[in-house]
C-alpha positions in Angstrom: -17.7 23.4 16.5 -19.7 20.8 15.0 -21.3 23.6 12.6 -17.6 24.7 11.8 -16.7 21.2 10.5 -19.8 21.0 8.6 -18.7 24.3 6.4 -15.2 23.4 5.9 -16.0 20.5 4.8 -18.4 21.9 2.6 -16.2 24.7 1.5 -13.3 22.2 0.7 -16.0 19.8 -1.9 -17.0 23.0 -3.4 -12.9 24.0 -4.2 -12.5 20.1 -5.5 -15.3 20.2 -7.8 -13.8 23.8 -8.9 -10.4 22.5 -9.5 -11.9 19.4 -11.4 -14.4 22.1 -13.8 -11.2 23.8 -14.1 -9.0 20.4 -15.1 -12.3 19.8 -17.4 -11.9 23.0 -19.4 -7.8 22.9 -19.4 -8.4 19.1 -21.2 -10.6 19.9 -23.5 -9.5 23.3 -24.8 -5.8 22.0 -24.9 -6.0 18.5 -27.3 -2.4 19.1 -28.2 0.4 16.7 -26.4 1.9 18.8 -24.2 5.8 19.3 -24.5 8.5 18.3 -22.5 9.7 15.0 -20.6 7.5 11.3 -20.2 6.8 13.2 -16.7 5.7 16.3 -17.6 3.8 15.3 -20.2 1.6 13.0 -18.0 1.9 15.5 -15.0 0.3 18.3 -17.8 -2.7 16.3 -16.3 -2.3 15.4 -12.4 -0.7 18.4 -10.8 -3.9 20.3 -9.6 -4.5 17.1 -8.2 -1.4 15.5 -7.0 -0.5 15.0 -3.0 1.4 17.5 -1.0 4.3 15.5 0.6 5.9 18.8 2.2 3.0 20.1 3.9 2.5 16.6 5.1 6.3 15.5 6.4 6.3 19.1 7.9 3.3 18.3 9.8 4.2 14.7 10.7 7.6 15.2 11.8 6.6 18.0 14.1 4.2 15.5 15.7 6.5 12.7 16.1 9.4 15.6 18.0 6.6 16.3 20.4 5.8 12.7 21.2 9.9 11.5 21.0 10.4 14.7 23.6 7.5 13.4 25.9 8.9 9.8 25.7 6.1 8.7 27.7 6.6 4.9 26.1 10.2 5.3 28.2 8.4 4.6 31.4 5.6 2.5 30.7 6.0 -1.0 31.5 5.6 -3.3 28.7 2.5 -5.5 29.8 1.2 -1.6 30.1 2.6 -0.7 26.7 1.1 -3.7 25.0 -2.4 -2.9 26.7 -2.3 0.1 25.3 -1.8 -0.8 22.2 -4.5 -3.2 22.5 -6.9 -0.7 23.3 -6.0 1.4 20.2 -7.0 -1.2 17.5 -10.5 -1.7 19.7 -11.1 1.7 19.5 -9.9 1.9 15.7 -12.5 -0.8 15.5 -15.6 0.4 18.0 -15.0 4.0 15.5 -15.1 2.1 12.1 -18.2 0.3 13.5 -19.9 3.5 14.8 -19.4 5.0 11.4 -20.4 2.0 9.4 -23.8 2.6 11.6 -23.6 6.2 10.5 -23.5 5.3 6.7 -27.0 3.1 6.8 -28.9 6.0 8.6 -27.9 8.2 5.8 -28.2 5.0 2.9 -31.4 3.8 4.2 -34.8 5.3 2.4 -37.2 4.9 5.7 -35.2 7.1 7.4 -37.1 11.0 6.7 -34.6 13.1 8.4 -31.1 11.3 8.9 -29.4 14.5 10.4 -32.4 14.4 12.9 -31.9 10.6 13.6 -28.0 10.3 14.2 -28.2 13.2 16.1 -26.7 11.3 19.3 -24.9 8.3 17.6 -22.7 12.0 15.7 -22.2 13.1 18.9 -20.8 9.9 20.2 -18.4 9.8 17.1 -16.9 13.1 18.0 -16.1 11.5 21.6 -14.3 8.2 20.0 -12.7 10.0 17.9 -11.4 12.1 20.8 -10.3 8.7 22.6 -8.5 7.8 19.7 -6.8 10.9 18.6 -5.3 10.7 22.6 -4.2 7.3 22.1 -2.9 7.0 18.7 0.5 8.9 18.8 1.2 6.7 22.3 0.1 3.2 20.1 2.4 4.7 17.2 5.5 5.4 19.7 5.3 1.9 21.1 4.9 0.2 17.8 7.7 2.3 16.8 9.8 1.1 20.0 8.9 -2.4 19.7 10.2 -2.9 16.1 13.2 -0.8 16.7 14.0 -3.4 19.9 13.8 -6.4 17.5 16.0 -4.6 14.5 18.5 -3.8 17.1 18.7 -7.8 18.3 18.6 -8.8 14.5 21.7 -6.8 13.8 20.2 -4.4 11.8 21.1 -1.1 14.0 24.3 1.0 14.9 25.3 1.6 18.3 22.0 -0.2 19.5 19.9 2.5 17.1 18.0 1.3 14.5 19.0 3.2 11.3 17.1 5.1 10.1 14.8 5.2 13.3 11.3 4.2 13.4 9.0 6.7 12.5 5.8 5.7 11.1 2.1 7.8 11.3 -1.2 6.4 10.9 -2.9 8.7 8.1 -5.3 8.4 5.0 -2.8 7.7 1.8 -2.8 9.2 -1.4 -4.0 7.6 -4.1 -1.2 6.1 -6.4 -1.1 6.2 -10.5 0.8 3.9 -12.0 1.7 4.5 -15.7 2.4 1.7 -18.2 3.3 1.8 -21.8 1.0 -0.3 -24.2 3.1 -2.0 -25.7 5.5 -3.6 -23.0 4.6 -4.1 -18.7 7.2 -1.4 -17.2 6.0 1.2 -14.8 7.6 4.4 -16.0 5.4 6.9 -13.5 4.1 6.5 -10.6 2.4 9.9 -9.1 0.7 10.2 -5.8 -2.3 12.1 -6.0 -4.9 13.1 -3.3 -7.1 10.7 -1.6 -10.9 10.5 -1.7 -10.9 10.6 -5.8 -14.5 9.1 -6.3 -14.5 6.3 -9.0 -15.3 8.5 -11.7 -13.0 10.6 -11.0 -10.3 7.8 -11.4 -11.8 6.6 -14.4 -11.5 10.3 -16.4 -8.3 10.9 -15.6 -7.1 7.3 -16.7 -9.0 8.1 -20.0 -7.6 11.2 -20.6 -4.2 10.2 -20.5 -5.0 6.8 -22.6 -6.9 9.2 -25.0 -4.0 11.8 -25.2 -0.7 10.1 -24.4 -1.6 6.7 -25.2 -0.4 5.0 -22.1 -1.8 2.4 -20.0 -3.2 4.0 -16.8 -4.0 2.8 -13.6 -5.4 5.1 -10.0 -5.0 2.3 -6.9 -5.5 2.6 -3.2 -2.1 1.8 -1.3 -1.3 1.0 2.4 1.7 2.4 3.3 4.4 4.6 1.7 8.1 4.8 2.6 7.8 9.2 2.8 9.9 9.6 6.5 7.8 9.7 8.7 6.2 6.6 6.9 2.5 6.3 5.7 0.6 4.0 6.9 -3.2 3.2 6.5 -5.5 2.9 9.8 -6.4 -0.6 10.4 -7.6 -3.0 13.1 -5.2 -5.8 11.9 -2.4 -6.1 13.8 -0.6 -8.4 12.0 -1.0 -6.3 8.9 0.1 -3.3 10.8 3.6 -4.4 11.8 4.0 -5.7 8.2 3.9 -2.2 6.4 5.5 -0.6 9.3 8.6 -2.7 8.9 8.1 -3.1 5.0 8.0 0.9 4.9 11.1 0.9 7.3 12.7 -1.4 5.1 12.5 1.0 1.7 13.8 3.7 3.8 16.7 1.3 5.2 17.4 0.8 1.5 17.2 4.5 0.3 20.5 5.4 0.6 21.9 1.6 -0.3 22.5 0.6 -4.4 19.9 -1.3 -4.2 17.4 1.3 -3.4 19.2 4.4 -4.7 18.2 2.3 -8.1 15.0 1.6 -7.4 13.3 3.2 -10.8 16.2 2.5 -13.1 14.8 -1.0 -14.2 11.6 -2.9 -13.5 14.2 -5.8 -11.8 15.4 -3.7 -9.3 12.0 -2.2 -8.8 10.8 -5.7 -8.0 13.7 -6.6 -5.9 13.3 -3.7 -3.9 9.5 -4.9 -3.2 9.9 -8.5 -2.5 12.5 -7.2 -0.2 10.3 -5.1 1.9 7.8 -7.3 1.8 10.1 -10.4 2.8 11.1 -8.2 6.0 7.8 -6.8 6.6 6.5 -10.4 6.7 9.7 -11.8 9.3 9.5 -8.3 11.6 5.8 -8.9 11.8 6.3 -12.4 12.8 8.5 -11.6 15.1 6.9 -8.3 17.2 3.7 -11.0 17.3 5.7 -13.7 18.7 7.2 -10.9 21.2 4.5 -8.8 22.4 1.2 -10.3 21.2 1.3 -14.1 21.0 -2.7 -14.3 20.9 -2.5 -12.6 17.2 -0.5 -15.1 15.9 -2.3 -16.4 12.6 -3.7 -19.7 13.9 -1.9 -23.0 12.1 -4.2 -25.1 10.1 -4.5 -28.7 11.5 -3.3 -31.5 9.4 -7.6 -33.0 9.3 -8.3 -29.5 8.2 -6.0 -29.3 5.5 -6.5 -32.6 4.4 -10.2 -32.0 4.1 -9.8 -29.2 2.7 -7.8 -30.6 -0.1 -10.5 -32.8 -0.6 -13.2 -30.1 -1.3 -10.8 -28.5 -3.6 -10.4 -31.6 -5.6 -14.2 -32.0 -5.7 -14.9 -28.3 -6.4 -12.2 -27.0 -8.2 -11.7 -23.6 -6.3 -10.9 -20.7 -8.6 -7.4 -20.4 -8.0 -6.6 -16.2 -8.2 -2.7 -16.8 -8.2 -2.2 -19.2 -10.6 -5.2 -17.5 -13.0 -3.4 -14.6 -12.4 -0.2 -15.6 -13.5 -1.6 -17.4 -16.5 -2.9 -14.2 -17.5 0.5 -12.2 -17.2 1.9 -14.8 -19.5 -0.6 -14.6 -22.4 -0.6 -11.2 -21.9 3.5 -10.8 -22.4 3.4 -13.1 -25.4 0.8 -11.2 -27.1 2.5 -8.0 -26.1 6.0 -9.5 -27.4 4.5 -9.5 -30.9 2.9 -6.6 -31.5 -1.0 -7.6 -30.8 -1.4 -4.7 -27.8 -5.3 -4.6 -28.6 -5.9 -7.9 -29.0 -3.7 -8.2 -25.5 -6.1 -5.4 -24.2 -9.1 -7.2 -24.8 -8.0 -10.6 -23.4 -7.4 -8.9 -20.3 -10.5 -7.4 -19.9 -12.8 -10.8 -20.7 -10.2 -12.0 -17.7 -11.2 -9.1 -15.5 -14.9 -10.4 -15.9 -13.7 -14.3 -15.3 -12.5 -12.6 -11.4 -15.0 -10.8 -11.4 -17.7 -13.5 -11.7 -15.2 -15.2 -9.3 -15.6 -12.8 -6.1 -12.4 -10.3 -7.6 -13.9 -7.5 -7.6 -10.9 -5.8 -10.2 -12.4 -2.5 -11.2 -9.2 -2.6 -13.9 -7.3 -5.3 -15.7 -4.2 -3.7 -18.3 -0.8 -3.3 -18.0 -0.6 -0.5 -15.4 -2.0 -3.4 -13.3 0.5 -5.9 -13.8 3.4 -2.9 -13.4 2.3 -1.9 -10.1 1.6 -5.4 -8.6 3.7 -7.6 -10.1 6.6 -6.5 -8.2 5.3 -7.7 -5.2 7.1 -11.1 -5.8 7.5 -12.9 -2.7 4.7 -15.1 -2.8 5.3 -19.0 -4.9 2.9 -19.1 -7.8 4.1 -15.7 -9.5 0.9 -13.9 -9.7 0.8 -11.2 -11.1 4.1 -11.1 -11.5 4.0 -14.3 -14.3 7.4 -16.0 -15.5 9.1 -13.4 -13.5 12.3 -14.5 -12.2 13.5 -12.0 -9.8 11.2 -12.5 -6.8 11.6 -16.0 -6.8 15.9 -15.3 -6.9 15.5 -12.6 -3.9 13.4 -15.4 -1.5 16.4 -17.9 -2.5 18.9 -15.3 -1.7 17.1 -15.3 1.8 17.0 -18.8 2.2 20.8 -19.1 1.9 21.5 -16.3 4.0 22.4 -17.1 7.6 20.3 -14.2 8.8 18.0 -11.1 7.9 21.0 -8.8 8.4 23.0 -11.1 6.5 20.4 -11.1 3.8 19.6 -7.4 3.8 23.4 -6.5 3.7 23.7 -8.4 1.0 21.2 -7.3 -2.0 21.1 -3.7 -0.5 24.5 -3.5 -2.7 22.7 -5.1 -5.7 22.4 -3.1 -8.6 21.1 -5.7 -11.2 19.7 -9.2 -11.8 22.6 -10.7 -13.1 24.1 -9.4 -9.9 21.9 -11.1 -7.8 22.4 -14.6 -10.1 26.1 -13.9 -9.0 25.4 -13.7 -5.5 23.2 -16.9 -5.5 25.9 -19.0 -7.1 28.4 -17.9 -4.2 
């Protein structure tokens, strides 16, 4: 079996680098702008490589109607649930460890026959894995139930369902590129393409389509993805976990809303839509912890902590990323607001270097970058997000609501900024 694996694997690199050779020729026989849409022209260049979303929802929603029909969480009692659940992130982390192991056999130089030498530690792999392919759909399922309860008690269900129901699976993501135009910060792509892209790879394709189309391009790693079942990246972090769960949730809650429905219409409603997920995902989170697994709770920092750290802060002057980070959205927008798009260009990349001689290791710095994360706007300080005012008027709207239904209710009928002003001022 272990042989088997070995050869599909093998077989599967060999068809990439084929379908890369073949991309390779394609670009460089074909220096014409293809015709058609904003899509299809950048498409021209990303559908050989671009993620299948059927195959994948056909696979994961057959998997979540075998575990929904088993309903094993059903009769589990919750201290058993929550064990379980427990024992799923240590074996997420005893597999990552295991593996990290496996990576310095094959990385260190003393080591004359790796294959030879992690012999038994690859055989132990193919049991933990085992372990946690038999306890991951049972973690997802409670997870899944456990969110659902709370959504139901926050109002946010119908007839004691929440809608749409929980779904989520644990899987590696695809690879998001987010298209910019040069001249302005507005996301008008954004095309999932198949993981494992090495860094090269990321950085030909961004070139070509700078080169050809003259865009600002941008390939990022993501951690969840509101498909149905949702996406969600494998992680030890609990915390984190119920965040994207309910953030993904949230997106789907909101697909069939205004709010959502509009999502790519204007880059204001694609930032309220994110600050919104991510202003659930952040409460649900809070909330399943303070439920089920009070130990995770984030520790608070004590007040003598604080203060000291203040202190070194004043004394060291600690490289703040937000606030750099939003100073460099601003100059960037005002240089971009008249006309200087290289000049703009180049500033951002001598401010790539200042993070990176900070500890930001930011492989990329242009306006793709600020498209794709400055909608996340939920955070004081702006960011990347800058001047922007629409996260800072969805927290207020959440403030002033008497609840997370009442909030969500609310802007899921939103369909611009100025409506949103209007709702504040109510």
């Amino acid at each position: 079996m272990f042989f088997i694996r070995r050869a599909v694997k093998f077989i599967w690199r060999v068809l990439k680098v084929l379908v890369l050779i073949a991309f390779g020729i394609l670009v460089l026989t074909r220096s014409v702008i293809p015709p058609g849409t904003e899509l299809e022209q950048i498409r021209y260049y990303t559908r050989l490589i671009e993620f299948n979303f059927l195959s994948w929802t056909l696979n994961a929603v057959g998997e979540k109607a075998a575990q929904g029909a088993m309903a094993l969480d059903k009769f589990m009692q919750p201290d058993l649930a929550i064990m379980v659940v427990n024992d799923y992130l240590e074996q997420v982390e005893n597999l990552g460890r295991q593996k990290a192991i496996l990576e310095i056999i094959y990385s260190d130089p003393n080591v004359e026959d790796p294959y030879l030498e992690s012999q038994e530690l690859r055989e132990s792999l193919l049991l933990e894995q085992a372990k946690l392919d038999e306890l991951a759909p049972l973690a997802e399922t409670i997870l899944q139930g456990q969110l659902a309860v709370l959504l139901s008690e926050y109002g946010l269900s119908f007839a004691g369902q929440a809608l749409p129901p929980v779904l989520y699976r644990v899987s590696e993501l695809p690879l998001a590129m987010i298209v910019s135009p040069r001249d302005e910060i507005s996301q008008v792509a954004h095309i999932s393409l198949l993981p494992g892209l090495s860094t090269d790879e990321k950085e030909s394709f961004e070139t070509i389509i700078f080169e050809n189309l003259d865009y600002s391009v941008l390939i990022v790693p993501i951690g969840g993805m509101s498909a149905y079942p949702t996406m969600v990246m494998q992680t030890t972090d609990l915390a984190w976990l119920t965040e994207v769960i309910a953030h993904e949730w949230t997106h789907n809650y909101l697909a069939l809303q205004p709010l959502g429905i509009n999502y790519d219409t204007t880059p204001e409603l694609r930032t309220m839509n994110e600050t919104t997920a991510s202003l659930v995902g952040k409460e649900m989170s809070l909330a399943i912890l303070s439920r089920y697994y009070p130990e995770k709770l984030p520790v608070p920092v004590k007040d003598d902590l604080a203060e000291e750290t203040l202190q070194s802060e004043a004394i060291e002057q600690v490289f703040d990323f937000r606030a750099e980070m939003r100073q460099t959205r601003i100059v960037v927008d005002g240089m971009l607001v008249n006309g200087k798009i290289e000049e703009a260009e180049q500033y951002m990349e001598l401010r790539r270097q200042v993070f990176w001689e900070n500890g930001y290791l930011i492989r990329k710095l242009n306006q793709a970058y600020f498209a794709f994360y400055g909608a996340y706007n939920d955070q004081p300080g702006g960011g990347a997000s800058g001047d922007d005012p629409v996260g800072p008027a969805v927290v207020a709207l959440r403030q002033q609501s008497s609840s997370l239904s009442d909030f969500l209710n609310k802007i899921a009928q939103v369909t611009s900024y100025e409506e949103l002003l209007l709702l504040l001022e109510q």
